[in-house]
C-alpha positions as CSV (number, residue, x, y, z in Angstrom):
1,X,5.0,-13.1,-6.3
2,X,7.0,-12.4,-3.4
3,X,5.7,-10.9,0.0
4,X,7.5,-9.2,2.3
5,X,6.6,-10.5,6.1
6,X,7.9,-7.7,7.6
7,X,5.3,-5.6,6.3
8,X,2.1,-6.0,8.7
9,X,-0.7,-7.0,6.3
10,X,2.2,-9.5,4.8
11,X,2.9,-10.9,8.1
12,X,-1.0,-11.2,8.5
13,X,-1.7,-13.0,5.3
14,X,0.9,-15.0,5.9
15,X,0.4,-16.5,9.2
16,X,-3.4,-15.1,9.8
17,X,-5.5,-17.3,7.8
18,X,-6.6,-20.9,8.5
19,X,-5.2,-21.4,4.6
20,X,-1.8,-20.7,5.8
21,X,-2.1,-22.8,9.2
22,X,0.7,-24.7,8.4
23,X,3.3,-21.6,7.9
24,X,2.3,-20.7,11.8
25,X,2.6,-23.6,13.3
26,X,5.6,-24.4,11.9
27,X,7.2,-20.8,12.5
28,X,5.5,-21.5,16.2
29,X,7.5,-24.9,16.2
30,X,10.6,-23.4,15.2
31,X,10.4,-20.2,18.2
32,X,9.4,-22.9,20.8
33,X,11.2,-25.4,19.8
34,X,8.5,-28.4,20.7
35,X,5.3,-29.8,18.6
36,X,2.4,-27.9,18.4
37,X,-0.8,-29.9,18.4
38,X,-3.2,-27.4,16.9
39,X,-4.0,-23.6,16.4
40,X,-7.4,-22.1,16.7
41,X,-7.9,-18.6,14.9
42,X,-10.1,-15.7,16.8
43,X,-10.6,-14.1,13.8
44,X,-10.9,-10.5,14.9
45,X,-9.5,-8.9,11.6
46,X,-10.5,-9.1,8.0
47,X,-7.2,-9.7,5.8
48,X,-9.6,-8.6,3.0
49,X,-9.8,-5.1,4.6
50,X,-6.2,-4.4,5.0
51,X,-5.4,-5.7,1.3
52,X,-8.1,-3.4,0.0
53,X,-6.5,-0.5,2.0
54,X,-2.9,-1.1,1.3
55,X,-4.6,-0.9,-2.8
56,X,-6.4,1.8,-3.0
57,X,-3.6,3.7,-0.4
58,X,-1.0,2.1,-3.1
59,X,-4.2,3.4,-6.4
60,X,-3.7,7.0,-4.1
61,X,0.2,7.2,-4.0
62,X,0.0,6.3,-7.9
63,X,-2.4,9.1,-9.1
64,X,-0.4,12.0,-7.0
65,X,2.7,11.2,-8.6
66,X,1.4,10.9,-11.7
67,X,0.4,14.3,-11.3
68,X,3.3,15.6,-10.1
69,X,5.1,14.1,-13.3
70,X,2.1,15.9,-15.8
71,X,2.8,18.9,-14.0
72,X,6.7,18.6,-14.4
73,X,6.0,17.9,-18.1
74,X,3.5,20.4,-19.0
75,X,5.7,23.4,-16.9
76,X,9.0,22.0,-18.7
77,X,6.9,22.3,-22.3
78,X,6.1,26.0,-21.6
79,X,2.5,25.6,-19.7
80,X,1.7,28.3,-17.2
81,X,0.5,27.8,-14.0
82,X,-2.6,28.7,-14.5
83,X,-3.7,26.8,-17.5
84,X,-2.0,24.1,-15.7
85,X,-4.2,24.4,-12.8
86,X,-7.6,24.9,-15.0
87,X,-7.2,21.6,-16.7
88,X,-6.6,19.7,-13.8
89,X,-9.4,21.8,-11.8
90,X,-6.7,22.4,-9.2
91,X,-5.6,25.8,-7.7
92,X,-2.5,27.7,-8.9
93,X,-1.2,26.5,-5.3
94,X,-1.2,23.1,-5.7
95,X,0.2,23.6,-8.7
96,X,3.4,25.0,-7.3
97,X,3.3,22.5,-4.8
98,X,3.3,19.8,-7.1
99,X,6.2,21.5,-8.9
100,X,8.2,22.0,-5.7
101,X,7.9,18.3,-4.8
């Protein structure tokens, strides 16, 4: 699996967590360029939190475009707007939108 630390909750993960205290205090090291004895976490965030946001944000970002690509399909096999919307209990509007996107 490869993470990104560039990416905030990566960088967090990474270098946040008394499991990875070794990966900061050598990256610390490296940047100061002397030993660093030991490193003491204030733990003021949950990693937990911001891997279950990035998910279900990610779980969000999957459903719309899956949406967008049943609405693509249905108008491109002759659906109207309408029917389109009823079955997915959306307006015609949103239907349009989806197709416009």
């Amino acid at each position: 699996m490869y993470v990104n630390p560039m990416i905030d909750v990566a960088f967090k993960y990474l270098f946040g967590t008394e499991k990875h205290k070794n990966l900061l205090k050598g990256l610390l090291e490296h940047v100061f360029g002397r030993e660093i004895e030991d490193i003491n976490y204030d733990n003021t965030e949950q990693i937990s939190d911001f891997m279950a946001e990035g998910r279900e944000k990610g779980l969000a970002e999957g459903r719309a475009e899956e949406r967008q690509e049943i609405v693509r399909s249905l108008l491109a096999n002759g659906a109207s707007y309408e029917l389109i919307a009823r079955s997915l209990k959306i307006t015609v509007d949103e239907v349009k939108e989806l197709a416009a996107n």
